[in-house]
Z-matrix of the N, CA and C atoms (Angstrom, degrees):
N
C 1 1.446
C 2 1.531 1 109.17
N 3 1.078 2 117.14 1 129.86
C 4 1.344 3 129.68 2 174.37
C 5 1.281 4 113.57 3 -78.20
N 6 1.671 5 117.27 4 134.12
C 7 1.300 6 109.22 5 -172.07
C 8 1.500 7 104.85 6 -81.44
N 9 1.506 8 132.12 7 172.09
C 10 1.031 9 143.88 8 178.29
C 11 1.747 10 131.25 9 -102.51
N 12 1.182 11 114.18 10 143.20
C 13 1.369 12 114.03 11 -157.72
C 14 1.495 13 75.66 12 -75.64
N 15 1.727 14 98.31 13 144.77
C 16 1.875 15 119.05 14 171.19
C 17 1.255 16 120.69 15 -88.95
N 18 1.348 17 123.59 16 125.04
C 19 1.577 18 138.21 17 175.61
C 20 1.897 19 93.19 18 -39.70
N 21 1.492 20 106.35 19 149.00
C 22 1.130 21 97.25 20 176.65
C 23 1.925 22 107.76 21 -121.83
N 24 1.190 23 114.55 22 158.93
C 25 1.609 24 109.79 23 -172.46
C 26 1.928 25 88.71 24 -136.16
N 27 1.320 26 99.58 25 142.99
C 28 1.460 27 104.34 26 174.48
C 29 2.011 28 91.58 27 -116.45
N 30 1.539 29 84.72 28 135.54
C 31 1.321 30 89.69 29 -167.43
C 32 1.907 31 98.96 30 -151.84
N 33 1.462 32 104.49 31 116.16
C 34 1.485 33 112.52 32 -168.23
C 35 1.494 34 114.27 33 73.19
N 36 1.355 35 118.44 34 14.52
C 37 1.154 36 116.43 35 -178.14
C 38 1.591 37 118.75 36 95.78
N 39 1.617 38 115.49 37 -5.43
C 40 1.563 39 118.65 38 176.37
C 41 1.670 40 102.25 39 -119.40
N 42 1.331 41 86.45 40 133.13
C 43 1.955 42 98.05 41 161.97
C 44 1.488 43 103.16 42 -57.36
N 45 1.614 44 105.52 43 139.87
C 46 1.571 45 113.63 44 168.62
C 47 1.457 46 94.02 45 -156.10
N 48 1.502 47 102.22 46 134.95
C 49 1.790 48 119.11 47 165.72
C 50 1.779 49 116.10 48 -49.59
N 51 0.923 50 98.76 49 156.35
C 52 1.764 51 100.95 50 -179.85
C 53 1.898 52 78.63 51 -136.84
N 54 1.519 53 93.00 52 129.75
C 55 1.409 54 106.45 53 137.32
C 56 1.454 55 150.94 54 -80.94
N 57 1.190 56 91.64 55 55.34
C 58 1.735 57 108.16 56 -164.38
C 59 1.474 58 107.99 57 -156.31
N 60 1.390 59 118.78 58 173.90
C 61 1.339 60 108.18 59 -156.06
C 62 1.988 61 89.04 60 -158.23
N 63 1.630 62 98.10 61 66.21
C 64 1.822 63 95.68 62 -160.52
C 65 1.283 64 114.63 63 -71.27
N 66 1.428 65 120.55 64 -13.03
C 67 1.298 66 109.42 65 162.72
C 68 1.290 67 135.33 66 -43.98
N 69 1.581 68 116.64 67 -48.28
C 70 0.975 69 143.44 68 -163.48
C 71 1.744 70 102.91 69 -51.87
N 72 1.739 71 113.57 70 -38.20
C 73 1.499 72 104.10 71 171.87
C 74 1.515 73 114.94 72 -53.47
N 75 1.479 74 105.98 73 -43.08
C 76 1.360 75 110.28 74 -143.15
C 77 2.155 76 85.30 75 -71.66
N 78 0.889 77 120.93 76 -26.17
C 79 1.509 78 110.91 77 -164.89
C 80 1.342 79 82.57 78 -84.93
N 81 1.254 80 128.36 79 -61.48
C 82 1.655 81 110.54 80 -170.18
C 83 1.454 82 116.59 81 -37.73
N 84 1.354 83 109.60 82 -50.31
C 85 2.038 84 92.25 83 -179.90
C 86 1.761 85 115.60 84 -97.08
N 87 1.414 86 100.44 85 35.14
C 88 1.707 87 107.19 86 139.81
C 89 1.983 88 98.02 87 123.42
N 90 1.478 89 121.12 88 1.23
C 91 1.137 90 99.67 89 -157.09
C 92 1.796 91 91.94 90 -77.46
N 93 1.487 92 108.62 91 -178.06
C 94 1.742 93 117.42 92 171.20
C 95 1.052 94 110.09 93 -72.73
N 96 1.401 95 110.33 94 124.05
C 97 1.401 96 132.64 95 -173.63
C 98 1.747 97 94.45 96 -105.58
N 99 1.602 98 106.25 97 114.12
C 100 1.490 99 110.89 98 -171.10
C 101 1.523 100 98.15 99 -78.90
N 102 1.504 101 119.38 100 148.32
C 103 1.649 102 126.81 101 -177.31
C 104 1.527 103 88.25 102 -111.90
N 105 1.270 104 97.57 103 105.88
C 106 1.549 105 128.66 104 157.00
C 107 1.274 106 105.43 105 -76.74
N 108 1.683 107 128.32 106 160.01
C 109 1.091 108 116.13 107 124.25
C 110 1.326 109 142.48 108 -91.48
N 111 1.509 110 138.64 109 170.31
C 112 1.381 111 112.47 110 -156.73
C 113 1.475 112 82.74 111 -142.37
N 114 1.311 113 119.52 112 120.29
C 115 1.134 114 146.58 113 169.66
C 116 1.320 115 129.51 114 -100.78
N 117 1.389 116 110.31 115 25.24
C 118 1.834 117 112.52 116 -177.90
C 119 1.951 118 87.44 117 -160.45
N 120 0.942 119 86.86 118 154.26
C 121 1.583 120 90.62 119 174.32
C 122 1.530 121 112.19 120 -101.91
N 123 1.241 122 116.86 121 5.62
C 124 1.465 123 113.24 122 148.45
C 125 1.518 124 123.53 123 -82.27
N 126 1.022 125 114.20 124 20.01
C 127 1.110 126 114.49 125 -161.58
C 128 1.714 127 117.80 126 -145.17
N 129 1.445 128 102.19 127 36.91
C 130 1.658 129 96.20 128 -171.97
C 131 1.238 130 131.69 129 -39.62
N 132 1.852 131 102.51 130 -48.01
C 133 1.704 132 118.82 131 -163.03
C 134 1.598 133 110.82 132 -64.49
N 135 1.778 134 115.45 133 -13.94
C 136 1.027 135 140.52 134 171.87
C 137 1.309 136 130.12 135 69.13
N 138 1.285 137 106.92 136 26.18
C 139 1.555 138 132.46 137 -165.67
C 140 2.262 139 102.75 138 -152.91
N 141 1.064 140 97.06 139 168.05
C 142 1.720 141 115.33 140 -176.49
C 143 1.833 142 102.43 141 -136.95
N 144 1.335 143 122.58 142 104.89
C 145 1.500 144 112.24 143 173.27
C 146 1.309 145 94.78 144 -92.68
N 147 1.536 146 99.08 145 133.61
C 148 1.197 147 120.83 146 169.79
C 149 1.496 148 120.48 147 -106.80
């Protein structure tokens, strides 16, 4: 399994990775899940929240 590129959060003024992927609730209980394409295999969900 390929690891996955990390959501990023700016916090105090510095980029830092989050190990989490919080979108992922919001599409599970029904919101639009945008169809990217995903062209790297780090990258399934096919998007980066910044």
């Amino acid at each position: 399994m390929t690891a996955q590129i990390a959501e990023k959060l700016r916090y105090q003024g510095e980029d830092v990775a989050m190990c989490t992927n919080p979108l992922s609730d919001y599409f599970a209980m029904g919101g639009t899940n945008p169809r990217f394409e995903s062209n790297c295999t780090a990258l399934w969900r096919g998007y980066v929240g910044s």
